[in-house]
N, C-alpha and C positions, 0 to 999 in steps of 0.2 A: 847711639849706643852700639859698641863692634858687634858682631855675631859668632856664635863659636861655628869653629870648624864641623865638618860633617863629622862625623860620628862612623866608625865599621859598621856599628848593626845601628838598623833605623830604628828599632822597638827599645833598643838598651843605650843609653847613654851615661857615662861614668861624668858628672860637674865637676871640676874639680875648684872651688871655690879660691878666687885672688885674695891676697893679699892685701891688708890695709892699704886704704889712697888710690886702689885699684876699682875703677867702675866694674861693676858686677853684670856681664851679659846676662840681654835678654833669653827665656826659657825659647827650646824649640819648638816650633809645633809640629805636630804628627804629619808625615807626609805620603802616607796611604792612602787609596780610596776607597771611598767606605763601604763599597761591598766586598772588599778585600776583611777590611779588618772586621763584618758581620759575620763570615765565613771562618775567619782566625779566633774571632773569640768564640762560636761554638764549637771549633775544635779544641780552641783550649777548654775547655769546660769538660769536654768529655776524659782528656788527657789529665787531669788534674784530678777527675776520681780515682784514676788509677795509678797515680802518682805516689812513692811512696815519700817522703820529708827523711830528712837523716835520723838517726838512731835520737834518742834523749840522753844515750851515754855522750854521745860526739858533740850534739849538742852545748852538754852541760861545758865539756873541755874550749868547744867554740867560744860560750860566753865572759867562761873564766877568764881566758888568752884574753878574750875583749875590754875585760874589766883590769888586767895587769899590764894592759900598752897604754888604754886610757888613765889610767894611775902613774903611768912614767909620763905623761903629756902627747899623747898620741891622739889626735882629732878623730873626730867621731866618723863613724864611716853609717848614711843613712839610705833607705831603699825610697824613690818617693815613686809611691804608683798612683798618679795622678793623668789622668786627661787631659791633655791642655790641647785639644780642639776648640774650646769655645772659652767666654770671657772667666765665667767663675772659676776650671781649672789653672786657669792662666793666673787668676790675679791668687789663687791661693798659694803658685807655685812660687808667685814673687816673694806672698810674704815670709815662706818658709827660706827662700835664697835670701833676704833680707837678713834674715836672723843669724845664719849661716856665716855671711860674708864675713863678720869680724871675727866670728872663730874659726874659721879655717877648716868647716866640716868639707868631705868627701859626700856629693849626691849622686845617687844611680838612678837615673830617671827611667821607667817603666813605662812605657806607653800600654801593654797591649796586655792580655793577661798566658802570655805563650808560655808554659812548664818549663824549656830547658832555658827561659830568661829568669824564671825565680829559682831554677835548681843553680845557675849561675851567681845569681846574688849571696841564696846564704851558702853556697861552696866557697863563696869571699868573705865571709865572717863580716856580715854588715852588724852593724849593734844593734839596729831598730830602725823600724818604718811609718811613713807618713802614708796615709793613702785615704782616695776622695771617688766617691760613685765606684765601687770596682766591686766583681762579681764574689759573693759571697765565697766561692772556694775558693780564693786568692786569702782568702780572711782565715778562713782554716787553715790553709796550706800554714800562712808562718804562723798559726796558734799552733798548732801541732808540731811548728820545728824550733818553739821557742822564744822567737823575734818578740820584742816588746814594738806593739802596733799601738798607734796614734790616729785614731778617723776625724775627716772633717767634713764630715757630712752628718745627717742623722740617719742613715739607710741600715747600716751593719753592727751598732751599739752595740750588742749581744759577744760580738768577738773581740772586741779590742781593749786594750789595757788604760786607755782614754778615750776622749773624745771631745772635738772643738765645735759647734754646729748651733745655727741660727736657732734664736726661740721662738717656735712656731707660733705661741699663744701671741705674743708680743708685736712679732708680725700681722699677725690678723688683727690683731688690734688695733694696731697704725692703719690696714687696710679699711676695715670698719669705717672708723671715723673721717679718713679720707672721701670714701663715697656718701658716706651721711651729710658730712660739711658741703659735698658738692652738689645736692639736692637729689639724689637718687633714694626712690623711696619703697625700694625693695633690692633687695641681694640675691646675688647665687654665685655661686662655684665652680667652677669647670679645671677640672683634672683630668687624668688618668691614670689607667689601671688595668689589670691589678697593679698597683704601687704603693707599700707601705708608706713612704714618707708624704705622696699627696693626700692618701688619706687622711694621715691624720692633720694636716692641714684642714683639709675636711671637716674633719668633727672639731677643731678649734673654732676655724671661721662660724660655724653654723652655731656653737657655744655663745661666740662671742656677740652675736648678730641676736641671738633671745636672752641674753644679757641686754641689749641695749631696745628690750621689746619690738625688735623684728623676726623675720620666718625667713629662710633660706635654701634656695633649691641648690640641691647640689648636683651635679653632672660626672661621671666619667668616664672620657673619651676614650676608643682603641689607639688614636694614634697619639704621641707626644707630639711631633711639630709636622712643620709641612702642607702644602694643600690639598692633600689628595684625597679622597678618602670623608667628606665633609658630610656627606648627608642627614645622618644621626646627628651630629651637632648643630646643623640648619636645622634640623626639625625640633630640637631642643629648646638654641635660640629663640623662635619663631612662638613659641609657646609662652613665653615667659612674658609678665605684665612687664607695663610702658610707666613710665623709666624705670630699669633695674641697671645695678651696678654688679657687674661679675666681677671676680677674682680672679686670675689664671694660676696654675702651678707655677709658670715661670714666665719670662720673655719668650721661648718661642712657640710655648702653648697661647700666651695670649697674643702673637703675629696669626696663629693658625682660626684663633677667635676672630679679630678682625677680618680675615678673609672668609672666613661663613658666614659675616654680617655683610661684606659685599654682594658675595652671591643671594643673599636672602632680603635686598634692599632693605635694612634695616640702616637709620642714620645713628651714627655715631659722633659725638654723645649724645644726642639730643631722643632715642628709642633705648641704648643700651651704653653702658659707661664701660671701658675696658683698664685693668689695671693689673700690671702684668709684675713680674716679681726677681729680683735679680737687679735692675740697671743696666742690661749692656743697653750704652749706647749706641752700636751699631746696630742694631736691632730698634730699639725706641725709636733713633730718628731717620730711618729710610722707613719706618712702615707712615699707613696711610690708615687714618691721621698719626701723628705723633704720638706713641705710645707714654703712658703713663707707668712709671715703673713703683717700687717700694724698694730704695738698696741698698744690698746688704754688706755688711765686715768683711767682704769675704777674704781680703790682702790679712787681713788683722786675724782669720781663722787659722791661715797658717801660718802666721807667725808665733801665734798662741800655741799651734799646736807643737810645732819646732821648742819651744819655751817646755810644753810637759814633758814631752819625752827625754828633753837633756833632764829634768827634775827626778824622771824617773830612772834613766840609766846611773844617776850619780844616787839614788837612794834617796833623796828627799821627798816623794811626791810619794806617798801611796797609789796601788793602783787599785781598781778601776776607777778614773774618776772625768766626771761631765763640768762640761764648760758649754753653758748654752747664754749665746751673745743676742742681747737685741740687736732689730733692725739700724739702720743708721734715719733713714728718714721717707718719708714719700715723695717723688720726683714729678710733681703735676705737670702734665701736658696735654698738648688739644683730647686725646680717647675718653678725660675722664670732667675737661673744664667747659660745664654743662653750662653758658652763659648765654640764654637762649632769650634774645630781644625783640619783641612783637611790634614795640611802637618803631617804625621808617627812624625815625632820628638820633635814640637811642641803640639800633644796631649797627649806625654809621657811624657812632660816637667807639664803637665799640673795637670796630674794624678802625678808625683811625688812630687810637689810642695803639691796638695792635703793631701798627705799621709804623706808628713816628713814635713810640715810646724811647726809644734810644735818643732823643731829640730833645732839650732842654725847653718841653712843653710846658703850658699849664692851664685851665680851665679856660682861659679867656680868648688863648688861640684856638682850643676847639672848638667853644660855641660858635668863633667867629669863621673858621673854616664850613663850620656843618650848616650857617647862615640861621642859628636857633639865639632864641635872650639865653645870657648865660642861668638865670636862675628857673627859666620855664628847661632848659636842660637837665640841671642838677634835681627838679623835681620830677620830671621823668623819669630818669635815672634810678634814682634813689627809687622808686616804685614798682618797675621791674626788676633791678638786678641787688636791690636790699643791700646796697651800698652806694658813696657818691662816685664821681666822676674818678677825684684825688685818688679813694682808694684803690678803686679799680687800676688806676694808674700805676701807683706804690705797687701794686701785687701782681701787675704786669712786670714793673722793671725787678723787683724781688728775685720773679723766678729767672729772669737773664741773668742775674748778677751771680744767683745761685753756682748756673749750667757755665758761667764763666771762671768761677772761683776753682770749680772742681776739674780746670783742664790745666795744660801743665805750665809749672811755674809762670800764674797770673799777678799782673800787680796792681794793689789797689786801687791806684790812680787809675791807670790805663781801663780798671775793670768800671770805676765811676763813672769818665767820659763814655762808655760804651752804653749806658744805662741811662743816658740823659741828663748827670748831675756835672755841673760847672767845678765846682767844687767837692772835694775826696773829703772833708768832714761832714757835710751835708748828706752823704753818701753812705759813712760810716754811722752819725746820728740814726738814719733811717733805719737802716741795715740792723743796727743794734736792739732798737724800736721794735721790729718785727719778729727778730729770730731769737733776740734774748741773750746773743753774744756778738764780738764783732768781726766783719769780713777776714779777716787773719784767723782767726781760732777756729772757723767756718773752715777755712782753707786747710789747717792743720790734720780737723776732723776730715774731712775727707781725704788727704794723704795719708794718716795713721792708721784710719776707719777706726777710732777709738774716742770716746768724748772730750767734750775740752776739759780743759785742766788738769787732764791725766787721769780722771777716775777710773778705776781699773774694778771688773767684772769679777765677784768670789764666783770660783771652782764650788763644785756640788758632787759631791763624793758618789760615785752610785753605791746602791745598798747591798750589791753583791758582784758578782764574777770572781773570776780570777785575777792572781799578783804574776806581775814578771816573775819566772825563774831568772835570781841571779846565779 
């Protein structure tokens, strides 16, 4: 995929979206370092209170102009102040340029939150903005100068004239049942704070968790990621009953979980289950063990959200209004798959099944590799890990065929032999079996982040704020 050219200012970037049949470059990423840009966003913070936005007469003439070049077929011109440091800025920024692409909108990419880059944007009469994690006087600033804003997060609700952003209940709820299924028989939580949105994660999960007649510790950290700084969360850890299943705020609160369970020799999974929230994959699988994630729409929040705002510059969409997307799914990996085998023969059955499952095994090469009768195996088996041999097998190659479905254009064949199946209907049969749809539609949903068949999410009007000024 080409790369765009550099850019004059590194914090401001004008997209200027291709043409049909035109591949659509990948977003930049920030290329400060980041005690550069901790220094720059509290100066911008203090510069933004004393910032004055244009007049609401200049305003009004800015929107109108806006609304009569868009009326002769003039492409929209959008602010998107978004992050794209890490995976969820990045994938929301795609699916906003996804939507973009065929209409020919104009993006001002925003990295940082500096006054004379937003007094630059609406001195350019953008029509409206996207924007994701960004400091609440950036939210003022264009309420106060008019802009019709679109959030894709749930941090800033209170400002903007929409908003796109995961359903927290729905989240913890998938999280729940995840560590309940996987034999943890106590919860807890670990965030940080102060943070409106992991709070209330917070009070969802712990909802959710005496919902399902359990008690839930909850935790909030001073630091969001990183290993520094760990001691109160060792001692946290360290307190909590054998097995519990935490929840993390995100992937790198819970990479920062796993490394206060190293330092506090706590085995993971088999003392504490870790399930971290988001999906990046680079984060899940360099950490130790393999992080367990829950994840989320996020390509699909901003394509959604790109979808309201054009609803609401052209007058169809009332505003204020909420779009809260469930999760996509829970992505099981070693932090959270508690399969913990006491009998010698059953944990070599376990380990080996691990390591040749891509292999067109089956029961009778195991017992006779591990030198066990095959049915004094499967009765083993089935005693400790409350399944047989087969399943465990299926729900090993399951989750590869899953992690292979979701990278880029996979094909089913190629993904069957990688899982052990001779045969791509035998593959699809199972597949179907287990998930409920099959390897294609699987694939779909995760390129779209949208469910199969196209069901599409009803908007939820909030009960109050404020309308765009047209």
């Amino acid at each position: 995929m080409p790369v765009l050219p550099p850019c004059p200012s590194s914090d401001l970037c004008a997209l200027r979206v291709p043409p049909r049949g035109i591949e659509a470059p990948a977003p930049l990423a920030a290329r400060s370092a980041r005690k550069h840009l901790v220094a720059q966003s509290l100066q911008s913070r203090r510069c933004l209170r004393a910032f004055r936005p244009p007049s609401p007469k200049s305003m009004d003439c800015m929107t109108e102009s806006a609304a009569a070049v868009r009326k002769h077929g003039r492409s929209l011109r959008v602010a998107v102040c978004v992050d794209t440091r890490d995976g969820p800025g990045r994938e929301r920024l795609r699916g906003l340029y996804d939507y973009a692409t065929p209409r020919a909108w104009r993006l001002f990419h925003l990295r940082t939150d500096e006054p004379s880059l937003l007094e630059q944007v609406v001195s350019g009469q953008v029509d409206g903005a996207v924007l994701y994690d960004r400091d609440p006087t950036v939210h003022r600033y264009l309420q106060r100068a008019g802009i019709p804003c679109v959030e894709t997060g749930s941090r800033n609700l209170e400002f903007d004239d929409g908003a796109v952003h995961v359903d927290d209940g729905e989240l913890t709820a998938h999280a729940v049942r995840h560590l309940t299924a996987a034999g943890f028989e106590h919860l807890a939580y670990c965030g940080y704070g102060p943070n409106a949105v992991s709070e209330r994660r917070a009070r969802e999960f712990t909802a959710r968790a005496e919902a399902d007649g359990r008690s839930a510790q909850v935790f909030a950290d001073g630091q969001p990621s990183g290993g520094h700084a760990l001691e109160p969360l060792i001692a946290w850890l360290r307190q909590l009953p054998r097995p519990t299943g935490v929840l993390a705020f995100d992937d790198k609160m819970a990479e920062r979980v796993l490394a206060a369970c190293r330092w506090a020799d706590l085995r993971v999974p088999d003392d504490l289950g870790v399930l971290g929230i988001g999906n990046d994959e680079l984060i899940c699988e360099l950490a130790t063990p393999w992080l367990s994630s829950v994840a989320l729409p996020t390509r699909e929040i901003g394509r959604r959200a790109a979808e309201i705002l054009e609803g609401i510059l052209d007058g169809h969409r009332p505003a204020p209004i909420r779009l809260p997307l469930p999760p996509l799914e829970v992505i099981s990996r070693a932090s959270t798959e508690r399969h913990v085998a006491r009998h010698p023969a059953v944990a070599r059955a376990v380990a080996y099944i691990r390591a040749e499952h891509h292999r067109p095994i089956g029961l009778k090469e195991i017992a006779s590799a591990l030198g066990v009768a095959r049915r004094t195996l499967e009765r083993r088996f089935a005693a400790e890990m409350n399944m047989t041999p087969h399943d465990f097998l299926v729900q090993t190659r399951l989750q590869r065929a899953k992690r292979l479905l979701r990278g880029p254009a996979p094909v089913v064949a190629d993904v069957a032999r990688e899982c052990g199946y001779q045969c791509s209907s035998a593959f699809i049969r199972m597949f179907e079996r287990q998930v409920g749809y099959s390897p294609e539609a699987f694939r779909r949903r995760m390129a779209a982040a949208c469910p199969p068949g196209g069901t599409s999410v009803r908007a939820v009007p909030s009960a109050g704020g404020r309308r765009c000024r047209r």
